[in-house]
C-alpha positions in Angstrom: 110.3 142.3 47.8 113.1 140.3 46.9 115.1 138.0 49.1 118.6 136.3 47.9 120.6 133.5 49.0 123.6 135.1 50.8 124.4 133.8 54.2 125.8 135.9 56.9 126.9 132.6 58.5 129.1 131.9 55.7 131.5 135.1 56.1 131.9 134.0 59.4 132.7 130.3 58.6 135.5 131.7 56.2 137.1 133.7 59.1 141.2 132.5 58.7 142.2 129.7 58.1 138.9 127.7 57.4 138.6 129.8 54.2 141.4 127.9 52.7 140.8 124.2 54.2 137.2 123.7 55.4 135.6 121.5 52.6 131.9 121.2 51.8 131.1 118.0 53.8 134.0 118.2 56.3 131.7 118.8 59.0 128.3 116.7 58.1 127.0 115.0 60.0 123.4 112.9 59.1 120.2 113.4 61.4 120.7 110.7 63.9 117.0 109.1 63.1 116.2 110.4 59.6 117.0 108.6 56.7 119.8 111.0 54.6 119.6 110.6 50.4 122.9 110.9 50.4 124.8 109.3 53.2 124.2 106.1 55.2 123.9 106.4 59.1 127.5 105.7 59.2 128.7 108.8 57.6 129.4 107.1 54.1 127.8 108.0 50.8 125.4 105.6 49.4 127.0 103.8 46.5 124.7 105.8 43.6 125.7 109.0 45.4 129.7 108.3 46.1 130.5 110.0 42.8 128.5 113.1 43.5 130.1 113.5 47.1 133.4 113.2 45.6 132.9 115.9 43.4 131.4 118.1 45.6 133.1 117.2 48.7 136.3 118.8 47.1 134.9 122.2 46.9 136.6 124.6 49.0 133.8 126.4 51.3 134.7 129.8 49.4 134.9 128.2 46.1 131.4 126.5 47.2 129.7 130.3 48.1 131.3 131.6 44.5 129.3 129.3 42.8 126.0 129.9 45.3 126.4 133.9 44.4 126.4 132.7 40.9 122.9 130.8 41.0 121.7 133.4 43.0 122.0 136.1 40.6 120.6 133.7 37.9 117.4 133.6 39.8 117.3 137.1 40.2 117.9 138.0 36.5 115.6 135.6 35.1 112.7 136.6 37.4 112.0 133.2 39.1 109.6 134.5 42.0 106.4 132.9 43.6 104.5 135.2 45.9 103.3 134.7 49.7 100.2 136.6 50.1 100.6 136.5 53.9 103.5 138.6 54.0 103.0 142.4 54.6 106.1 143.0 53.7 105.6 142.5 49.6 104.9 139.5 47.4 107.0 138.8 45.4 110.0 136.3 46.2 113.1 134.5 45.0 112.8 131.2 45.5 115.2 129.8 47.9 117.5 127.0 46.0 120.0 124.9 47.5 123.2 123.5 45.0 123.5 120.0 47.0 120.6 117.7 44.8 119.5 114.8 45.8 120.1 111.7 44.0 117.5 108.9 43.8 119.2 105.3 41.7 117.6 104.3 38.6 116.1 101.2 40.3 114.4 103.3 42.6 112.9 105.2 40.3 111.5 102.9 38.3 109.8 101.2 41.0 108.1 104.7 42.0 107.1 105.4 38.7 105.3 102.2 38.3 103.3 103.2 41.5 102.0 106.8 40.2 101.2 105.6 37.2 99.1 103.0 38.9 97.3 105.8 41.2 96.9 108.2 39.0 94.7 105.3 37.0 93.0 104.4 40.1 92.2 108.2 40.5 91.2 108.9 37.0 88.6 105.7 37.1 87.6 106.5 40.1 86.7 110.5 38.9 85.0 108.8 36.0 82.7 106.7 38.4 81.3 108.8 41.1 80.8 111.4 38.3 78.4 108.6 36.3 77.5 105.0 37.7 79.2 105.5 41.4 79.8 101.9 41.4 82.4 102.9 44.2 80.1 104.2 46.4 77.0 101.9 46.2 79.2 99.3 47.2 80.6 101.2 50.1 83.9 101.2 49.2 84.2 105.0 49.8 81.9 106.6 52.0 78.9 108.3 50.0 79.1 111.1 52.1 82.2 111.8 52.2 82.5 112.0 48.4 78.9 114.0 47.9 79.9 116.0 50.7 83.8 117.4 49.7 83.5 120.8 48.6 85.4 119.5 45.4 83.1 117.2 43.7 80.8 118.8 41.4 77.2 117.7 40.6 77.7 119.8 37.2 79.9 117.2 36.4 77.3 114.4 36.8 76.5 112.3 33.7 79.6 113.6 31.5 82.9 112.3 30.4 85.7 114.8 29.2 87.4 114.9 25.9 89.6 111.6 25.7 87.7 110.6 29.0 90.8 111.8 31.3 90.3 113.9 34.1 93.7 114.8 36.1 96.1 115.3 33.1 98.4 116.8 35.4 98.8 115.6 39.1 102.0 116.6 41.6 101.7 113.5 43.8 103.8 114.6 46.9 105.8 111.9 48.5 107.4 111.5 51.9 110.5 109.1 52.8 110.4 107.7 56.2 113.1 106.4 58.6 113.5 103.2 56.8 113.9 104.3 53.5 110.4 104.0 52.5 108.6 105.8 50.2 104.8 106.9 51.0 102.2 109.4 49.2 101.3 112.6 51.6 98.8 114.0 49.2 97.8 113.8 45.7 97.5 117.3 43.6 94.3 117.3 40.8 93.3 120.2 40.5 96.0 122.8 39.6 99.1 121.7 40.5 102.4 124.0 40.8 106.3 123.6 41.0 107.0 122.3 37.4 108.7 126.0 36.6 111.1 125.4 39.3 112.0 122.0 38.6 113.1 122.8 35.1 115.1 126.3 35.9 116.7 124.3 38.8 117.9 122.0 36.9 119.1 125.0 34.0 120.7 126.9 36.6 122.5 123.4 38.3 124.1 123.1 34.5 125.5 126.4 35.0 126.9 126.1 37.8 128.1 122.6 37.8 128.6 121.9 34.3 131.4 119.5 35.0 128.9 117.2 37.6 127.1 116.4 34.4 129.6 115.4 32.0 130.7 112.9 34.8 127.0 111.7 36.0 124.4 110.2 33.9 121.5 112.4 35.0 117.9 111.9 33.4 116.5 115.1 31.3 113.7 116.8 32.8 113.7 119.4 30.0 111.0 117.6 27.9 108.6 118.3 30.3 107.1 121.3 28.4 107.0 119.3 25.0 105.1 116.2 27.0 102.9 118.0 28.2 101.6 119.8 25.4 101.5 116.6 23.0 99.5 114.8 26.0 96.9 117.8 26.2 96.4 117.7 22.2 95.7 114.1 22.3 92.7 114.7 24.4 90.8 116.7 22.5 88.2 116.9 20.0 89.6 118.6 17.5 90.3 117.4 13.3 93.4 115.1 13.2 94.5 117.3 10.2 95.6 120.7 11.7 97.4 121.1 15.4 95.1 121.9 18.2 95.1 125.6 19.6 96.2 125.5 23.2 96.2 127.9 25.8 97.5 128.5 29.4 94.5 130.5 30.8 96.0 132.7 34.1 94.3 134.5 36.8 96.8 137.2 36.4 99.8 138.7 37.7 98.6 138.6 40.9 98.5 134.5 41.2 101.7 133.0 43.3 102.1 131.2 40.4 102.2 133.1 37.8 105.7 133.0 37.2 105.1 129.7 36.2 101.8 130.0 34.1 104.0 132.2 31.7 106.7 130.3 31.8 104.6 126.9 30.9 103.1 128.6 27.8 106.3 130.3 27.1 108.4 127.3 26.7 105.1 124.9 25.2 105.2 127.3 22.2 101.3 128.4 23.4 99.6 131.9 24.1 99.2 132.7 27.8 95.5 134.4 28.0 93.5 136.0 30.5 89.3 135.5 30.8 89.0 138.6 28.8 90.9 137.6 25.9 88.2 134.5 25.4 84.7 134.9 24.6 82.4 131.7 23.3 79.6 131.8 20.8 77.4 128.6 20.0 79.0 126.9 22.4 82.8 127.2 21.1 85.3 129.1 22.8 87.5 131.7 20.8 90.4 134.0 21.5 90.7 137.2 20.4 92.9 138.5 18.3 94.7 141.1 15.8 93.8 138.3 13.1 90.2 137.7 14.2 88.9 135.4 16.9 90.5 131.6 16.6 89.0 129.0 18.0 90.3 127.3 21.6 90.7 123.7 21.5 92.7 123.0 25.0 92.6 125.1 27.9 95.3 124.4 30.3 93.6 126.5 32.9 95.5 127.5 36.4 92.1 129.2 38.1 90.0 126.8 40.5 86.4 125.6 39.6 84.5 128.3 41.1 86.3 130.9 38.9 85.8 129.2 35.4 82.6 130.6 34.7 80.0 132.9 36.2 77.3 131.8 34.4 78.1 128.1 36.0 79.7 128.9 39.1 80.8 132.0 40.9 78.9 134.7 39.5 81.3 138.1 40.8 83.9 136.2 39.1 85.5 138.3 36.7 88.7 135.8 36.2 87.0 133.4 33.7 84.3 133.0 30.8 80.8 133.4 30.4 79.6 130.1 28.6 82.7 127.9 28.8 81.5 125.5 31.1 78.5 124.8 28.5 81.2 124.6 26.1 83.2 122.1 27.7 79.8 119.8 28.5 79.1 120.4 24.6 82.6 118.4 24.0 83.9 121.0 22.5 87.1 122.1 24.5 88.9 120.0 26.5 89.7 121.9 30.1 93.0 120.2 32.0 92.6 119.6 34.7 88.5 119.0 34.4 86.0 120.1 36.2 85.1 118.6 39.6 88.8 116.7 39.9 89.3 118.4 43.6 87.2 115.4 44.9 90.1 113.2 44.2 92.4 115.3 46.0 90.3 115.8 49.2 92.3 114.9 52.2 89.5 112.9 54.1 88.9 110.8 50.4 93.3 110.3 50.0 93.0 107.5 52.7 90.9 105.7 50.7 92.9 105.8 47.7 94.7 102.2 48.1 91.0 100.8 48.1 90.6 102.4 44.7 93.3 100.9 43.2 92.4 97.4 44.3 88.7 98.2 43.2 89.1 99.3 39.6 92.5 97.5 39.1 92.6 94.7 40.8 96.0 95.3 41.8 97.9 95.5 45.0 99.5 99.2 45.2 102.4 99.7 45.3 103.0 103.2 47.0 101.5 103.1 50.4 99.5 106.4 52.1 100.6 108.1 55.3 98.4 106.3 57.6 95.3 109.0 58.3 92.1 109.4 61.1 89.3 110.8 59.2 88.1 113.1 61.9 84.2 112.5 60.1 84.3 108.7 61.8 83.3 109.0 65.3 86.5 106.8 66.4 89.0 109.0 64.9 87.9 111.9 66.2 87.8 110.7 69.7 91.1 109.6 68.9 92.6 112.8 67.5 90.8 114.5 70.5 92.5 112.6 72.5 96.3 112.5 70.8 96.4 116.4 69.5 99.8 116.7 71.0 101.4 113.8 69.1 99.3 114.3 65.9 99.7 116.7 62.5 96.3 118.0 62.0 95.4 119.1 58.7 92.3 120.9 57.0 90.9 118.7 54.3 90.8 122.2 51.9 94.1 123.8 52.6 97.4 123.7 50.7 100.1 125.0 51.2 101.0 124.5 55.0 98.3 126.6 56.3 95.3 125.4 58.5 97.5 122.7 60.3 98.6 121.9 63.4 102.0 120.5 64.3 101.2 118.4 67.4 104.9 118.3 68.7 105.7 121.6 68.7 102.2 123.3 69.4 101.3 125.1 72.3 98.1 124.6 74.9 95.9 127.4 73.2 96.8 126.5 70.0 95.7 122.6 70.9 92.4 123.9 72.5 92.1 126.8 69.7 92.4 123.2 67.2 90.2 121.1 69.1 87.3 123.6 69.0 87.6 123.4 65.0 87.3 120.0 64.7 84.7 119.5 67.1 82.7 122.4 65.4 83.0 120.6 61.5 85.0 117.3 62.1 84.3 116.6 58.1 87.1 119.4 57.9 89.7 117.6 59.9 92.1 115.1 59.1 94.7 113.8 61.0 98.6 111.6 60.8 101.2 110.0 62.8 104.1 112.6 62.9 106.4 110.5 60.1 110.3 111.8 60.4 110.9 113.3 56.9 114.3 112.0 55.3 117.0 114.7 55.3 119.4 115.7 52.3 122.7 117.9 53.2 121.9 121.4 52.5 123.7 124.7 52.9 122.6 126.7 56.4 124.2 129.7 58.2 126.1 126.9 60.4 127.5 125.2 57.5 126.4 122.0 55.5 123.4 120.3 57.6 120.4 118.2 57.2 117.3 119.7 56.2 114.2 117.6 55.6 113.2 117.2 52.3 110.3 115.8 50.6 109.4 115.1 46.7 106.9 116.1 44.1 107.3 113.8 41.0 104.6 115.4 37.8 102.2 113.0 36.2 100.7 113.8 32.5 98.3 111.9 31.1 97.0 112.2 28.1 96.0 109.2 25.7 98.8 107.7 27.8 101.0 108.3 30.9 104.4 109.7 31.5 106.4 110.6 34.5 109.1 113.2 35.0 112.2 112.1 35.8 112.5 113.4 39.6 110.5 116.2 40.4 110.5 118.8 42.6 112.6 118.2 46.1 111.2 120.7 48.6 113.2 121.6 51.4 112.7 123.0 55.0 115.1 125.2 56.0 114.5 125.8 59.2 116.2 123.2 61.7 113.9 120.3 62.9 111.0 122.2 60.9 109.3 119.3 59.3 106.9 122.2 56.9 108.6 122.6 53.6 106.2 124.3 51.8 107.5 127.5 49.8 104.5 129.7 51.8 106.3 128.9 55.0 109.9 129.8 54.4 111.1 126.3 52.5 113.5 126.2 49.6 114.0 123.2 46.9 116.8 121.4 45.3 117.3 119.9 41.6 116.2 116.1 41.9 118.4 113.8 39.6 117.6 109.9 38.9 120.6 108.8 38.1 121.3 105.8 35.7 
C-alpha cells in the first residue's frame, strides 16, 4: 500500500484570500513547555536558525505545498518504503517526510559527538569484557545476572575477540532533548541498526527541493556516509593488505522492513547485496557464489539477528543464514558487523548502567547523561513502578520499535492492570522512565505549521577508528501530543543539518 504526503487540511487552509497571504510561520506558535529547535519560547528564532526561518518564513503556504507535492513524488519514484507488519492493510509504505529540518549549531554538535564517541568505547570495552575476563561484573559494577541473563548475550561468544577486536561497528544511539535544552540517550542500537537510507535520501530530496537554502547555509555533508562505512568495515578484517576486501550486505529478503535500505547501503558502498543462499563455507571460509566461481567473503555487513546467522550454531529452522559461518567467524576468518552477542549492550535493563561503564574502563566522567530508569528486576523499582504506572513509560527490555510499552499518561485502567500483570509475572522484562517532554520542531499538519515532537538518531562507525555522522536521523511524531515517533506507529522524520 502506498500512502503520500497530501494534506486535506491544506486545501482548506488555501480557501480565499489566505492562499495569497498566509506565510509558512505566520501562525506558529511553540509548545508552551517543550523546548522548540527552532524558536525560543518567545516566538523568536534562535540565532543559528534566524537564517533558515527567514528563508522559509517567506514561502507563500501554496508555494510551500508545491514544493511538498514535489518531495512527495520523489519518494514515490525512487521507492523509499519501510514496511509495518502490523498493518492488514499492506506493507509497504512511503515514509512520511516533513520539509521544515531542524538545525542543531556547530558547537552543539561537537559537544555531542564527543559524548558518542565516548559511549560507544565504553560499550565496545565493555562487550569485550563480559565476553572474556568480566572484570565488570566480578566487581559488581553491573549486575551478573542481569548480563548472563539478557536474551542478547551469547555464551558462544565466550573466550573470543572479533576481527580488529570491535564489536558494534555500527550503533544508532537515539537521543531525547528535554525541556531545558538538554540532551540525553533513550537507548543505544548494537545490533542492527536502521534509518541511515532515510537520512541520506532526505537530505537528496531537501537539495531538490530547496536548492537555494544550501547555497545560503553552511550545512555539513552526510553523503559520505556510505564511503565511511565501508572503509571502517575493511579495516577490521583479516584479510591481505594487498588486494581490497570483499564486502557484502547480507539481507533477510524482501520481506524485512528494512530492506529498502539493505539494498540501498550496498547499492551506494559499491558492494553485492546477498541472501543465505548465495553463501556457502568450506574449511571454515565463507564464499559467494557466482557466474565467475565462488569468491571468498571477507566482511559481512549482516542485517539478520543472531539467532538467524546460522543453523548449525543457532536457530536450526532458520533458512535466512549459513551453515558453518559462525565457525567461520570464531576461526577469524570473516569479520561479521555488527558481531555476534552485541544485543547485551543494547538491553534496556543493562542501558542504565552504561554511565558506570564509561567511568569504569575510561576513567572518565560522561558526558551524555541516560534517561533516568527503574530496573523492574530490583525489588525497589518494581514496587515503585507498581505503584506509579500511571505517571511512568513502561518499556519491554526486547522490543523496538514502539511496541510492548505503555504510555502511563495516556493509558487506560485495563491497559494499567493488563501491564502490571506482565511485569509482575517476569519483572527482568520490564523497565521503566519518568515521562521526559520531547523537544518540538515546526512541522507541517492538516492545521497548518505546529509542533511535533521530535527526537534524534546520530550513526556511529567504528572501525580501526570512530566517526560520526553529521546529524542523523530526526524522527517525528505526527500525531498531536503523541510523544511515540517511531516509523511502526505512524511517525515521519525530517533532514537534520549541523550547521557551521
Amino acid at each position: 500500500m502506498t500512502t503520500t504526503l497530501t494534506t486535506p487540511g491544506l486545501s482548506r487552509s488555501l480557501n480565499g484570500s489566505a492562499a495569497t497571504v498566509a506565510r509558512l510561520f505566520d501562525h506558529y506558535s511553540p509548545h508552551a513547555t517543550a523546548w522548540d529547535e527552532l524558536f525560543t519560547r518567545g516566538g523568536d528564532p534562535h540565532g543559528h536558525c534566524s537564517k533558515l526561518v527567514e528563508r522559509l518564513g517567506q514561502l507563500f503556504l501554496k508555494e510551500f505545498h508545491a514544493r511538498r507535492g514535489s518531495a512527495d513524488m520523489a519518494f514515490v519514484n525512487q521507492g523509499i518504503t519501510f514496511s509495518v507488519y502490523s498493518d492488514r492493510r499492506g506493507t509497504e509504505k512511503i515514509f512520511p517526510f516533513d520539509l521544515i529540518p531542524r538545525m542543531i549549531p556547530a558547537k552543539e554538535w561537537a559537544d555531542l559527538e564527543k559524548g558518542l564517541v565516548q559511549r560507544i568505547r565504553a560499550l565496545n570495552l565493555f562487550l569485550h569484557d563480559v565476553y572474556n575476563e568480566q572484570r565488570i561484573l566480578k566487581e559488581k559494577v553491573v549486575p551478573e545476572d542481569l548480563v548472563l541473563g539478557s536474551k542478547g548475550f551469547r555464551k558462544e561468544m565466550i573466550g573470543f575477540t572479533p576481527p580488529g577486536g570491535v564489536y558494534i561497528h555500527i550503533c544508532g544511539t537515539d537521543l531525547i532533548r528535554d525541556a531545558d535544552g538538554q540532551f540525553l540517550v533513550l537507548e543505544d542500537n548494537g545490533r542492527t541498526p536502521s534509518g541511515v537510507s532515510y537520512v541520506l535520501e532526505n537530505r537528496a530530496v531537501m537539495k531538490k527541493v530547496f536548492p537555494q537554502l544550501f547555497a545560503d547555509i553552511r550545512v555539513r555533508r552526510v553523503e559520505d556516509y556510505p564511503q565511511r562505512l565501508r572503509e571502517a568495515l575493511s579495516s577490521v578484517t583479516c584479510h591481505a593488505a594487498n588486494t581490497p576486501p570483499n564486502v557484502v550486505v547480507l539481507s533477510p529478503g524482501q520481506y524485512n522492513s528494512a530492506y529498502f535500505e539493505h539494498s540501498f547501503l550496498a547499492r551506494h558502498m559499491g558492494v553485492e547485496m546477498v541472501f543465505g543462499p548465495d553463501l556457502f563455507v568450506q574449511d571454515d571460509t565463507v564464499y559467494l557464489k557466482t557466474t565467475r566461481g565462488p569468491q571468498k567473503v571477507d566482511v559481512i555487513y549482516r542485517r539478520l539477528d543472531d539467532d538467524f546467522l546460522d543453523p548449525e550454531a543457532f536457530r536450526p529452522d532458520s533458512l535466512l543464514g549459513v551453515p558453518g559461518l559462525f565457525k567461520a567467524y570464531r576461526a577469524g576468518n570473516v569479520t561479521l558487523a555488527n558481531a555476534v552477542g552485541t544485543g547485551v549492550a543494547d538491553d534496556k535493563a543493562v542501558y542504565p548502567y552504561t554511565e558506570e561503564m564509561v567511568r569504569f574502563y575510561l576513567n572518565e566522567e560522561p558526558l551524555l547523561k541516560n534517561v533516568p530508569t527503574y530496573i523492574c528486576a530490583r525489588p525497589t523499582d518494581l514496587k515503585y513502578t507498581l505503584d506509579h504506572l500511571e505517571e511512568l513509560v513502561v518499556k519491554a527490555v526486547n522490543e523496538s520499535g514502539g511496541y510492548g510499552m505503555l504510555m502511563g499518561p495516556s493509558s487506560t485502567a485495563p491497559q494499567r492492570a493488563e501491564f502490571a500483570a506482565k511485569i509482575k509475572e517476569n519483572p527482568r522484562n520490564y523497565i521503566a522512565q519518568p515521562v521526559v517532554t520531547l523537544s518540538t520542531c515546526p512541522t507541517w499538519t492538516d492545521e497548518g505549521t505546529a509542533p511535533r515532537h521530535v527526537d534524534l538518531r546520530p550513526y556511529i562507525i567504528s572501525g580501526k577508528t570512530t566517526w560520526v555522522l553529521p546529524g542523523g536521523l530526526t524522527r517525528t511524531a505526527l500525531t498531536k501530543g503523541s510523544l511515540v515517533v517511531n516509523s511502526s506507529q505512524g511517525g515521519g522524520s525530517k533532514d537534520t543539518w549541523v550547521v557551521d
